[in-house]
Backbone bond lengths (Angstrom), bond angles and torsions (degrees), N, CA, C in turn:
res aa  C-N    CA-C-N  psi(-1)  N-CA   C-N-CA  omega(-1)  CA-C   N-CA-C  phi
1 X - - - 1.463 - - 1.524 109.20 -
2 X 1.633 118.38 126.53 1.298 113.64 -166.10 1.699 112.22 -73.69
3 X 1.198 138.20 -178.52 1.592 110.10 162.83 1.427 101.55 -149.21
4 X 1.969 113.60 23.23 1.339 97.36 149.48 1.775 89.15 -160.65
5 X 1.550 103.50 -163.72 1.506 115.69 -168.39 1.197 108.86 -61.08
6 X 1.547 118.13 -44.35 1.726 122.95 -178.89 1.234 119.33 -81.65
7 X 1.326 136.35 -7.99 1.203 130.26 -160.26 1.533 92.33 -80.20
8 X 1.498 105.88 174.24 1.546 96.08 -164.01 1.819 89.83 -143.66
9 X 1.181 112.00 165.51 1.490 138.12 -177.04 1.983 100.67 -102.82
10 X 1.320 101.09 134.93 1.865 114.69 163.26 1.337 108.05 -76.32
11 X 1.446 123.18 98.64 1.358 105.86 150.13 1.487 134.25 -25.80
12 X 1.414 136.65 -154.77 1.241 143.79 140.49 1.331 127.26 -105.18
13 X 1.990 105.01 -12.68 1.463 108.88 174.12 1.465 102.48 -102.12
14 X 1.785 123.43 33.30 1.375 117.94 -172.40 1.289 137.07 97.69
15 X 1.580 110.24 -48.62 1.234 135.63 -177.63 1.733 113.65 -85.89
16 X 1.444 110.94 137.08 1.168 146.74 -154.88 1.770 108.48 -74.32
17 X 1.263 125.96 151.11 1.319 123.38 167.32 1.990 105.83 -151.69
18 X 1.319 93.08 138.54 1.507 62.61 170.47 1.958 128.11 -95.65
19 X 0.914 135.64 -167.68 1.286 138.75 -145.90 1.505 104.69 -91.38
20 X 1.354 111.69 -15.13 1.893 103.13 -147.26 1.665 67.13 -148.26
21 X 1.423 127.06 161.49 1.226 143.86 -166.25 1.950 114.95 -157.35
22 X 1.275 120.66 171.94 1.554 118.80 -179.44 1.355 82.91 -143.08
23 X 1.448 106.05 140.93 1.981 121.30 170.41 1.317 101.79 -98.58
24 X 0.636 117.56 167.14 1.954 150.43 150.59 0.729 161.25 -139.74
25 X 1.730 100.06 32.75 1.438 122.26 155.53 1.313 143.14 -65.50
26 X 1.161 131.99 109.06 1.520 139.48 176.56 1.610 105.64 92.60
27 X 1.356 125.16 51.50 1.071 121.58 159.92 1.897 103.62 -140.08
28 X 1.381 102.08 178.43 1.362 90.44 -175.35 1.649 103.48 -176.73
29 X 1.540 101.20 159.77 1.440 104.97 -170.58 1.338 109.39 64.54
30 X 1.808 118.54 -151.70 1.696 122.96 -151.85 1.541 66.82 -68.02
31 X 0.827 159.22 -81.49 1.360 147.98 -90.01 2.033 98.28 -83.93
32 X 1.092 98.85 -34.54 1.867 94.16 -178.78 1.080 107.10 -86.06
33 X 1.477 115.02 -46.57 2.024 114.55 165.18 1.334 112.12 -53.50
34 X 0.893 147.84 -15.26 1.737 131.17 -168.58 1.836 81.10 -118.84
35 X 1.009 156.12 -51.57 1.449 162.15 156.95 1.690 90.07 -15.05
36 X 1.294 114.35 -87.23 1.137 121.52 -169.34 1.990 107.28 -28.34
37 X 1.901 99.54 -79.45 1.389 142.06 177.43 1.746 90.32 -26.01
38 X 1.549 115.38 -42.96 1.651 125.76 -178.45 1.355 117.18 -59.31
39 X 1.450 108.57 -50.67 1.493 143.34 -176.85 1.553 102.94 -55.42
40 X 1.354 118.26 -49.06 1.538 114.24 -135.81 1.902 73.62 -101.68
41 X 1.039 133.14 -37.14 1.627 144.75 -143.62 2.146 80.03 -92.13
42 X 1.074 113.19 -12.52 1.492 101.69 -175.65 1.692 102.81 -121.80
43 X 1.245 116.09 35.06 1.022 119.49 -178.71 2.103 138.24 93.78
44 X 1.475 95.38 -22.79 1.436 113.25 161.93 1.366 110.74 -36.65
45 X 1.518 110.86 140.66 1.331 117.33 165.50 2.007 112.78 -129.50
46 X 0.714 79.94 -33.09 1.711 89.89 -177.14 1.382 116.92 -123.44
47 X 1.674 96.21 109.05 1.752 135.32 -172.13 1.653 86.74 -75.68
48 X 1.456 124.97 125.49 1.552 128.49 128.17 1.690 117.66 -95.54
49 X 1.212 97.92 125.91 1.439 125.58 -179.70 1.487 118.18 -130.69
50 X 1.353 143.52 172.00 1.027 157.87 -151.84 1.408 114.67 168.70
51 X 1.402 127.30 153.19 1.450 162.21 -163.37 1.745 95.13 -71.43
52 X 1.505 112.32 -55.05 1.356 128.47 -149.23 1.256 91.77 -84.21
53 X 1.105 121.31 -39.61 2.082 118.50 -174.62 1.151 106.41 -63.01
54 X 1.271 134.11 16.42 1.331 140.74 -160.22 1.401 123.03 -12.48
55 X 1.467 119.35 58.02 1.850 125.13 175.79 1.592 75.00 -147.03
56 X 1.147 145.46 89.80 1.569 155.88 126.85 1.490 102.75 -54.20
57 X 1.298 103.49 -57.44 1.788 111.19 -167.54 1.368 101.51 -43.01
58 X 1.308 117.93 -65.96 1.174 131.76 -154.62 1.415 114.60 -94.73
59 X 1.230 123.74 4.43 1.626 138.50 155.53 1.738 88.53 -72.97
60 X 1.523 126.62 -70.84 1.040 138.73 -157.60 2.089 96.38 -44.30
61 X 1.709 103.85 -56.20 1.257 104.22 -156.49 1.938 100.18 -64.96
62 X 1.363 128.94 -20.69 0.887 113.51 172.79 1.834 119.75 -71.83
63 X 1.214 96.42 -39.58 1.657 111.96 176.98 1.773 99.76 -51.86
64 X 1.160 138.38 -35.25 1.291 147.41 -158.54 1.668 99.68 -101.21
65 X 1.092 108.05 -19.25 1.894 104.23 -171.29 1.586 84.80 -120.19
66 X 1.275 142.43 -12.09 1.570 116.31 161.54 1.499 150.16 -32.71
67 X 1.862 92.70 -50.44 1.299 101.73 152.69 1.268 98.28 115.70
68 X 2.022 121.21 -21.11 1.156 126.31 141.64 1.406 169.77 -54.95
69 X 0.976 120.83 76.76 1.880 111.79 -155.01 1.369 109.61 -25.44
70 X 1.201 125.72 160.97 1.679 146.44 -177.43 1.710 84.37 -83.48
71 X 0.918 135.06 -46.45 1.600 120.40 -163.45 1.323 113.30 -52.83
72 X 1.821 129.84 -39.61 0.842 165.80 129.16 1.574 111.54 -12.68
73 X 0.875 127.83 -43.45 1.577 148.73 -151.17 1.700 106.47 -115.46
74 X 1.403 95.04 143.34 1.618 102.42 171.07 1.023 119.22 -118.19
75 X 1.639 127.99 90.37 1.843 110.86 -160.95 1.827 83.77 -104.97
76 X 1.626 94.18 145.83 1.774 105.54 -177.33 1.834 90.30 -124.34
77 X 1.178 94.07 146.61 1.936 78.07 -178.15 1.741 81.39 -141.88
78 X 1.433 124.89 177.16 1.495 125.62 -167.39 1.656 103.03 -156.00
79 X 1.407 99.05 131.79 1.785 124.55 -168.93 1.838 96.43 -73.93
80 X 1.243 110.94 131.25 1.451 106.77 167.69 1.590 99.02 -93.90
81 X 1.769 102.12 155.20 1.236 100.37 -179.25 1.551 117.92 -58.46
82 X 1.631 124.32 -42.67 1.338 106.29 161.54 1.487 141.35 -8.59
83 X 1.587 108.04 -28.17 1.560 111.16 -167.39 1.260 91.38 -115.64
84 X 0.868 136.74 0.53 1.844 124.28 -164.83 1.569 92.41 -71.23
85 X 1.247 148.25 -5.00 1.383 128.15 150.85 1.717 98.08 -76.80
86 X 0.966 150.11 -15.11 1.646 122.55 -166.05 1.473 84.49 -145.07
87 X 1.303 130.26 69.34 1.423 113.78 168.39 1.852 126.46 -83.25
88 X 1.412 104.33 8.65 1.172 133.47 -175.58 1.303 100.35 -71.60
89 X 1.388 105.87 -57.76 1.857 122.83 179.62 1.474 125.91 -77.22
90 X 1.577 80.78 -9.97 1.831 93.41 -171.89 1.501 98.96 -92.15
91 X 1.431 134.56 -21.45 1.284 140.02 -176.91 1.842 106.97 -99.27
92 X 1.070 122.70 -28.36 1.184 110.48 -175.19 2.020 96.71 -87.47
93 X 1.333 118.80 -17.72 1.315 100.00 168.84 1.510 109.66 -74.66
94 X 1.365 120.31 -53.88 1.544 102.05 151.43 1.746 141.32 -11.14
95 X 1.041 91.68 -51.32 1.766 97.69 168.55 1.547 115.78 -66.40
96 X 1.539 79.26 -48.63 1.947 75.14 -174.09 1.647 111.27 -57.95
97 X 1.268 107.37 -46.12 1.462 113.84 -156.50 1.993 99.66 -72.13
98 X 1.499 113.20 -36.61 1.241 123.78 -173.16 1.632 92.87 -63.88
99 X 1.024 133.61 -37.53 1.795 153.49 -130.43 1.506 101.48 16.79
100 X 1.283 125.72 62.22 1.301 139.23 126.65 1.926 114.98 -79.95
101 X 1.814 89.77 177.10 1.872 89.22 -163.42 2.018 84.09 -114.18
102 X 1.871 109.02 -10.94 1.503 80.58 178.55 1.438 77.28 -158.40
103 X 1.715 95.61 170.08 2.078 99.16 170.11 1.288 103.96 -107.96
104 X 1.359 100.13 149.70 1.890 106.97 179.69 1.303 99.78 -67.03
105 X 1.450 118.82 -41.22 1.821 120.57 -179.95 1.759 106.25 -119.94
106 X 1.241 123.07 168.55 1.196 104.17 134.72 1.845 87.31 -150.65
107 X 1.345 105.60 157.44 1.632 126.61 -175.98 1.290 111.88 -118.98
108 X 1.778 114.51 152.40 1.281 123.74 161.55 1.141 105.05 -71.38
109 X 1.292 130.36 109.74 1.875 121.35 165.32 0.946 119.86 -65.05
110 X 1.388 133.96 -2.09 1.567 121.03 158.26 1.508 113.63 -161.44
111 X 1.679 132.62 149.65 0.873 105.61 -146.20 1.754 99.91 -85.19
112 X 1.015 114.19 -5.71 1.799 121.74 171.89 1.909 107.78 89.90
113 X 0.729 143.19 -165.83 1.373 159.94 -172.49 1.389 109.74 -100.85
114 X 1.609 99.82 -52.47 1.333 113.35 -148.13 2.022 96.70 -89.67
115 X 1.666 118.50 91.92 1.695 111.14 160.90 1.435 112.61 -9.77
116 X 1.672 95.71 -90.64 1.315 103.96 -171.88 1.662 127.13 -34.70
117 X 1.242 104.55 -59.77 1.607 117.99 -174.12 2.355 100.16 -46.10
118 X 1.280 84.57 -48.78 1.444 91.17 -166.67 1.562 101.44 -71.13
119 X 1.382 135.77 -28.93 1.437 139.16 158.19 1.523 124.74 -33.83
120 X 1.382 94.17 -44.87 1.527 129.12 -165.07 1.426 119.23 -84.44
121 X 1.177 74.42 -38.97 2.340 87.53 170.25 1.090 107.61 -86.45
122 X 1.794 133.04 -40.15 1.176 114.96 -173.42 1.563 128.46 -73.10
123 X 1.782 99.85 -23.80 1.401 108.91 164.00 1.683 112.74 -76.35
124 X 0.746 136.28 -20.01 1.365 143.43 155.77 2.064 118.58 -47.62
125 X 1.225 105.43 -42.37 1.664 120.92 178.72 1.602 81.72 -86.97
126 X 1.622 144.85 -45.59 1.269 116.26 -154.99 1.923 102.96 -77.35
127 X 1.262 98.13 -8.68 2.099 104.05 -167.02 1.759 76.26 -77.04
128 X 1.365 122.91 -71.16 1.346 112.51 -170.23 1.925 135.24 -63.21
129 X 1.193 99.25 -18.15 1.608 98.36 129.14 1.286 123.13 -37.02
130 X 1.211 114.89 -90.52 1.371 119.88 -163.83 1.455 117.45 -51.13
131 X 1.657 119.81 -36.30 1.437 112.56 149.15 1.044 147.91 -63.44
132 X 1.542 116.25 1.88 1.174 145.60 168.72 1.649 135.35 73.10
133 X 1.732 79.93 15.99 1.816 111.52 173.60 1.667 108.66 -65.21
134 X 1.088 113.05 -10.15 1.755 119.56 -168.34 1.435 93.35 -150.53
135 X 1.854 124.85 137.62 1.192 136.15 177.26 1.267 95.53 -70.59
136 X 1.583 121.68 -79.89 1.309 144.17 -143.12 1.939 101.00 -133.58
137 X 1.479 97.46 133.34 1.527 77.02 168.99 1.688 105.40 -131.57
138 X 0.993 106.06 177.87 1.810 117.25 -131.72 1.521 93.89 -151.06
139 X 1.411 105.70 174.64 1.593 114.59 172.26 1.510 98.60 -165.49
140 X 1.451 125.32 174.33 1.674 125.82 -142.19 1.483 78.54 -165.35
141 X 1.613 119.37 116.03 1.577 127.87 154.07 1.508 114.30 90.76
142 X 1.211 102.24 14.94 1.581 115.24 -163.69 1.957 85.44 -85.01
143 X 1.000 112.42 157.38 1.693 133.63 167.81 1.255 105.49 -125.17
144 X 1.343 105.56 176.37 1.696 115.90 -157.10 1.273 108.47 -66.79
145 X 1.597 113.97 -42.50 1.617 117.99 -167.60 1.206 101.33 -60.95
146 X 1.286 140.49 -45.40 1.680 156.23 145.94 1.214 114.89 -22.04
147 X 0.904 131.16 -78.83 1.436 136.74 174.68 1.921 105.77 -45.13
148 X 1.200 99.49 -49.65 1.457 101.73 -175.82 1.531 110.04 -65.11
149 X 1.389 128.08 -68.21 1.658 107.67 153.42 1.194 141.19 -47.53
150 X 1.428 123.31 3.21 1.349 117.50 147.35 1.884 123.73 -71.26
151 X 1.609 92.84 -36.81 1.265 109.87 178.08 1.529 113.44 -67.93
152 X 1.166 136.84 -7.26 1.308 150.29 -161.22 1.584 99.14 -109.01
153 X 1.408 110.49 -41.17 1.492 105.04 -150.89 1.609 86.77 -92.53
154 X 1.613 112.71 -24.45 1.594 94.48 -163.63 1.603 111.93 -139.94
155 X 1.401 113.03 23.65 1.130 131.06 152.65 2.060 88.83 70.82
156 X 0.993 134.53 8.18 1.505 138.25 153.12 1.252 130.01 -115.28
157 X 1.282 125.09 155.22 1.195 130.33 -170.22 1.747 107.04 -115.71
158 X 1.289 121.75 114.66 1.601 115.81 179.62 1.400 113.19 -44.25
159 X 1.079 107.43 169.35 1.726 118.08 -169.72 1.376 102.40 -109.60
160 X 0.788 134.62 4.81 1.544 133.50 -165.22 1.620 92.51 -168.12
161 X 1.556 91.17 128.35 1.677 110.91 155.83 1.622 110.76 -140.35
162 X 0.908 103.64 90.96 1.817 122.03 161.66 1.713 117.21 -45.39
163 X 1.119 115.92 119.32 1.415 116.95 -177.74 1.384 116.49 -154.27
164 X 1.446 126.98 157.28 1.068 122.85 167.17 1.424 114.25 -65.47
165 X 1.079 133.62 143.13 1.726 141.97 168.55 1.458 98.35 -179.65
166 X 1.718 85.95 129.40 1.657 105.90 161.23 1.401 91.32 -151.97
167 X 1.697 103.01 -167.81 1.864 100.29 -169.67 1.481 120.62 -60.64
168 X 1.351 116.98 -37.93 1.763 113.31 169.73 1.252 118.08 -48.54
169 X 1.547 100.38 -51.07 1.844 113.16 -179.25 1.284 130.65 -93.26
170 X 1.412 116.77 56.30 1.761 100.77 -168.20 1.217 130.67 -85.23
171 X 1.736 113.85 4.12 1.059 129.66 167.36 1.993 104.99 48.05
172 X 1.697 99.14 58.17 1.558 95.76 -157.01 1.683 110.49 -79.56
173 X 1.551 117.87 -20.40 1.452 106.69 165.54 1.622 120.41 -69.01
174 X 1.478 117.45 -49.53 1.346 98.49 161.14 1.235 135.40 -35.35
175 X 0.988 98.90 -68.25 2.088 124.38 178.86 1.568 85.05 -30.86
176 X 1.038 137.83 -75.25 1.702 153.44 171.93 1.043 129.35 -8.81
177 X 1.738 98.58 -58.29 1.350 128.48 160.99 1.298 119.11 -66.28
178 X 1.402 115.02 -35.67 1.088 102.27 -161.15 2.047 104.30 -87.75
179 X 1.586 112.16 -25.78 1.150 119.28 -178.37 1.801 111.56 -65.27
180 X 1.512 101.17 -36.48 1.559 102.73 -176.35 1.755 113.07 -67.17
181 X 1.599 113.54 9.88 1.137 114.30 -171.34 1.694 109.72 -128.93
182 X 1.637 102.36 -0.84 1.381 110.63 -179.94 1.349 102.62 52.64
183 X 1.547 107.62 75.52 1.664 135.22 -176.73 0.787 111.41 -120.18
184 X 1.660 154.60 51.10 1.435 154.05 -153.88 1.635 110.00 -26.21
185 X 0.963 119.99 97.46 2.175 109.50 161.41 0.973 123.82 -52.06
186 X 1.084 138.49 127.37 1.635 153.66 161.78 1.425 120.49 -85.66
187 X 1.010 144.25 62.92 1.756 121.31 179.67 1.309 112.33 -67.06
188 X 1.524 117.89 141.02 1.051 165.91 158.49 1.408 115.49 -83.18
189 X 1.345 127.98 106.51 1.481 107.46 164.54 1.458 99.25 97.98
190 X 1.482 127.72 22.10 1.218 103.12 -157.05 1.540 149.11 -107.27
191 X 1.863 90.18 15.78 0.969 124.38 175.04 1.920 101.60 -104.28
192 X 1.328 112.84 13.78 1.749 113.68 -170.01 1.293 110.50 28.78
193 X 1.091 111.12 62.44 1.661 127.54 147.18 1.963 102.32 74.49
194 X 1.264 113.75 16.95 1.894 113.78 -170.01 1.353 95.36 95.29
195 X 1.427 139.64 -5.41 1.745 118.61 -178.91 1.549 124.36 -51.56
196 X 1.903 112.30 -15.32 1.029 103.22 179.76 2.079 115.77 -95.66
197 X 1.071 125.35 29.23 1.340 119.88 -137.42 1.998 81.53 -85.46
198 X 1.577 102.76 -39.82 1.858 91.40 -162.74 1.921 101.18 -115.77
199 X 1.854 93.79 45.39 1.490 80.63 -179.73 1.726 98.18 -127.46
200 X 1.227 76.44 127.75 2.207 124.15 -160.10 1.399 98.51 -40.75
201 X 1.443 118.92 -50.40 1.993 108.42 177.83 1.201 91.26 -77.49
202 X 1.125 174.66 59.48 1.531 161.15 123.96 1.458 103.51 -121.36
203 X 1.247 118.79 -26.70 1.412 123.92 159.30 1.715 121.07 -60.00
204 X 1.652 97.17 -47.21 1.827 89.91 171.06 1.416 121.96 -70.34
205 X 1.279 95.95 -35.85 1.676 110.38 -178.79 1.848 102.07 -47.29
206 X 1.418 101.70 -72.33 1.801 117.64 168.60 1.572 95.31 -14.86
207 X 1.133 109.10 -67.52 2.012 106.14 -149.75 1.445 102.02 -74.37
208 X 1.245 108.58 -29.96 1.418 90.26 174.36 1.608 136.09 -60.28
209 X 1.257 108.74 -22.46 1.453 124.86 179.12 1.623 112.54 -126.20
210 X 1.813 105.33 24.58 1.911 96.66 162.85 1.349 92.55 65.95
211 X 1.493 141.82 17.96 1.565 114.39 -179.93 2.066 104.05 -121.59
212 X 1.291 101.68 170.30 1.664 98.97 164.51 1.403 105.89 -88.13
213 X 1.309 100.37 166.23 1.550 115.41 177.85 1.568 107.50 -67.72
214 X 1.317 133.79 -40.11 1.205 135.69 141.53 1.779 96.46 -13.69
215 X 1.008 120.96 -115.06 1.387 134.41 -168.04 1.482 100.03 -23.13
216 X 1.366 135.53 -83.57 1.802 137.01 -171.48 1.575 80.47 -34.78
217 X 1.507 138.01 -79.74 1.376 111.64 -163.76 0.897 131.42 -38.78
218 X 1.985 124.95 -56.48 1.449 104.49 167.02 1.410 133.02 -55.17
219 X 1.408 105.57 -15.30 1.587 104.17 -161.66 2.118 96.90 -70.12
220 X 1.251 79.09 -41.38 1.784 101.25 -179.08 1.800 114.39 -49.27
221 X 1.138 104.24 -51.79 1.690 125.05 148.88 1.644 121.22 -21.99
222 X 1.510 99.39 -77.55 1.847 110.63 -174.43 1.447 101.87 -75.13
223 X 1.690 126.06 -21.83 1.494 107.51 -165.76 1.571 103.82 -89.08
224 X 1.484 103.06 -16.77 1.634 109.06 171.97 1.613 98.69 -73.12
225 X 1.381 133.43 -21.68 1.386 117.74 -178.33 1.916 119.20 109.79
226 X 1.612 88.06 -6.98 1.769 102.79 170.51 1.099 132.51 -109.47
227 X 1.424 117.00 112.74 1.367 135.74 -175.05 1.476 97.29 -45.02
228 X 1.339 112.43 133.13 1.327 115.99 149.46 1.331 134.81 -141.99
229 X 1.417 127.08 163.57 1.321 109.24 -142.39 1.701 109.64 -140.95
230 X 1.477 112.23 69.27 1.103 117.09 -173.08 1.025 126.54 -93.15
231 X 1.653 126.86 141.59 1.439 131.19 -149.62 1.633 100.38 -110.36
232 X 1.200 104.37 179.39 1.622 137.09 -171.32 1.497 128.69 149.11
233 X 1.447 104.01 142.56 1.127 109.69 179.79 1.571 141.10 -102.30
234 X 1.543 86.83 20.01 1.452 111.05 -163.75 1.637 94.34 -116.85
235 X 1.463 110.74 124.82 1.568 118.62 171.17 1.932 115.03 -45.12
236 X 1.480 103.59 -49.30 1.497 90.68 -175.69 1.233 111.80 -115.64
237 X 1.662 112.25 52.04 1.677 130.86 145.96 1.443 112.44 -99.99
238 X 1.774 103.95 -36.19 1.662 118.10 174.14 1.107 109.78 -52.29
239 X 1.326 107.51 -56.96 1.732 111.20 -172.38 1.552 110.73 -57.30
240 X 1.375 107.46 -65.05 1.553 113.94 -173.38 1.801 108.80 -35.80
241 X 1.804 99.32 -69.60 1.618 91.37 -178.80 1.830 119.82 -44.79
242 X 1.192 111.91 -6.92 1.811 118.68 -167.37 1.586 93.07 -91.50
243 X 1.352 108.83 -46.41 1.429 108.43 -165.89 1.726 115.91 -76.23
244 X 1.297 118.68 75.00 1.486 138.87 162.85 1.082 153.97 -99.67
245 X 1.780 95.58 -17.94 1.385 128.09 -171.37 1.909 112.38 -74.37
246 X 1.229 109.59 -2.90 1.422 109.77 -161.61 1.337 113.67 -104.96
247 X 1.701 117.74 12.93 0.923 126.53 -167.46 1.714 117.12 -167.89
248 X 1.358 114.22 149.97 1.942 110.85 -178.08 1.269 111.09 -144.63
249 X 1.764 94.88 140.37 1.500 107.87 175.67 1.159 106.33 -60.61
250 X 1.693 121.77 144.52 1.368 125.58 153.99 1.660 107.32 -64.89
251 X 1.257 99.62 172.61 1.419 118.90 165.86 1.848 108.09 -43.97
252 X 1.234 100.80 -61.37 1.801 125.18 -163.15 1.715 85.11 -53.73
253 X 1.225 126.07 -66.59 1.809 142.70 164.88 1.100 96.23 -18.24
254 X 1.210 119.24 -95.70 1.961 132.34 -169.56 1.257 94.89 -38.64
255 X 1.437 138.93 -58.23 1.575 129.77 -172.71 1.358 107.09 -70.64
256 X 1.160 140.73 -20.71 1.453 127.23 161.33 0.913 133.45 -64.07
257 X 1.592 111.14 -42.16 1.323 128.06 177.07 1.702 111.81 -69.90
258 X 1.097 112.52 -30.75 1.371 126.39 166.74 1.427 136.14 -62.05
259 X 1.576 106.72 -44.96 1.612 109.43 151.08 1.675 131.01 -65.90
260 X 1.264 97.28 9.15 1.614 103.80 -176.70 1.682 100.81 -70.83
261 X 1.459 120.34 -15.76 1.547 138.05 -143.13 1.754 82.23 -55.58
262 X 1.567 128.41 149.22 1.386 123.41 157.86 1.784 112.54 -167.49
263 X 1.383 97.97 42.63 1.188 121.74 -173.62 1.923 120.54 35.19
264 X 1.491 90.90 38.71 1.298 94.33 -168.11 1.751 105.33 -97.20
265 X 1.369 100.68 109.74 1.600 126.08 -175.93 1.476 99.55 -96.76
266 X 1.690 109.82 132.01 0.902 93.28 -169.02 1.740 92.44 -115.03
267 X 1.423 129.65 -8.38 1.146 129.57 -172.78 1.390 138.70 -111.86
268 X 0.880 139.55 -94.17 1.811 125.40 170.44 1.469 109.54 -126.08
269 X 1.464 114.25 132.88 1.922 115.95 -178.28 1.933 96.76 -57.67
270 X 1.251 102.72 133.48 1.761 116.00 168.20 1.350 107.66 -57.28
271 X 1.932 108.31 -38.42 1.875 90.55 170.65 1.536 130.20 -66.85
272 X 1.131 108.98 -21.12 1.976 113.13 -161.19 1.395 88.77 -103.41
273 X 1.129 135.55 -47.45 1.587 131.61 173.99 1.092 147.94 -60.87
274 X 1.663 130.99 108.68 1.821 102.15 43.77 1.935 96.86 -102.95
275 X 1.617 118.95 166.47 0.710 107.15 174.03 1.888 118.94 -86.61
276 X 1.303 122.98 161.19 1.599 121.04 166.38 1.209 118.23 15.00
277 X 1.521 101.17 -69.63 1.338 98.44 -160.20 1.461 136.38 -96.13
278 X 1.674 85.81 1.45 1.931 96.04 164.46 1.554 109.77 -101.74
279 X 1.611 119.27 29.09 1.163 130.91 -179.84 1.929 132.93 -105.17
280 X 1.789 69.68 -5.62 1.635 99.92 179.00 1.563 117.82 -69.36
């Protein structure tokens, strides 16, 4: 369990992450660069980014006006299935646009339709590993049968699986699976979009420790051991979601927060996704 912004998580290929994360999905222009530039200036260390959020540039221009070295920094950026034939090209536009010289991670963001294609890309991220264009490589939405034919085809298991989970969704046999294999968790989503802001057991929990229900969720998040990586573009939303460390769920807490489970997904099935036409 991490117990502040910098502390960092062991991969399984060695390499470091830290515990608590910032997204950057669906924002764009000054607004994700100075977000970011906000993030990292309040203690953030590890940028999630992706191909598909399409503001790289401007993730990058905040990462570059922070004031922080990249050595320092964990930028993770994620391959859309579109590229899984050229993920070679799909990562070095990454660089440019990130204006970093390598990624601490980079991930399949989804596992695609297509076996083969997704076979093909992931051995493709393991060649750039080894050149040392990518720290660690990872995958985002993958399920067990997935994960398990990767493990078949290449005798490793990714270090990172990115997923949606918050208390409705904990997706707890994966999560399971994926821990008994020393698979790092990522949440995505992991406050479910504000659904918890006026709900009454996360509300008592809140008062007891001065925090929002926002916050008991993340806190609920890192003490389970999963990075999560919630965004905003507002300086004192950044801070607040950061500020968690000063306090811990009991046991009785974690099991409350835990029966919230109600298979409520709020984002796209890993089999049908993406469809056709975001494949262009």
């Amino acid at each position: 369990m991490v117990q502040n912004l910098s502390e960092k998580i062991t991969l399984a290929d060695g390499n470091q992450i830290p515990g608590f994360g910032f997204g950057c999905y669906n924002s764009f222009g000054d607004e994700i660069a100075d977000a970011v530039r906000m993030a990292v200036e309040n203690g953030y260390r590890y940028i999630d980014s992706a191909t598909f959020y399409g503001n790289e540039d401007a993730v990058g221009k905040g990462i570059a006006e922070c004031g922080v070295d990249h050595s320092e920094l964990f930028v993770l950026s994620k391959t859309w299935p579109n590229a899984y034939d050229k993920v070679e090209q799909s990562v070095m536009n990454n660089l440019k646009n990130l204006r970093v010289e390598y990624l601490d991670a980079m991930l399949l963001h989804w596992p695609g339709t297509d076996e083969t294609a997704r076979l093909h890309a992931f051995e493709q991220g393991l060649r750039l590993k080894e050149k040392g264009v990518i720290r660690s490589m990872g995958v985002s939405n993958f399920q067990m049968d997935q994960l398990e034919r990767l493990y078949e085809e290449f005798g490793i298991w990714p270090v990172i699986n990115e997923l949606e989970l918050h208390p409705n969704y904990q997706q707890r046999e994966l999560a399971a699976f994926c821990r008994e294999r020393n698979i790092q968790l990522i949440a995505y989503s992991p406050i479910a979009r504000g659904a918890y802001v006026d709900n009454q057991e996360l509300l008592a929990i809140a008062s007891r420790y001065g925090k929002s229900t926002a916050q008991v969720v993340l806190r609920w998040h890192t003490q389970k051991g999963i990075i999560p990586i919630p965004k905003s573009s507002h300086e004192n939303r950044i801070r607040e979601n950061a500020d968690i460390f000063d306090f811990v769920l009991t046991d009785d807490e974690l099991a409350a927060v835990d029966a919230l489970e109600c298979n409520g997904r709020m984002g796209q099935d890993p089999y049908k996704f993406p469809p056709a036409e975001l494949m262009k």
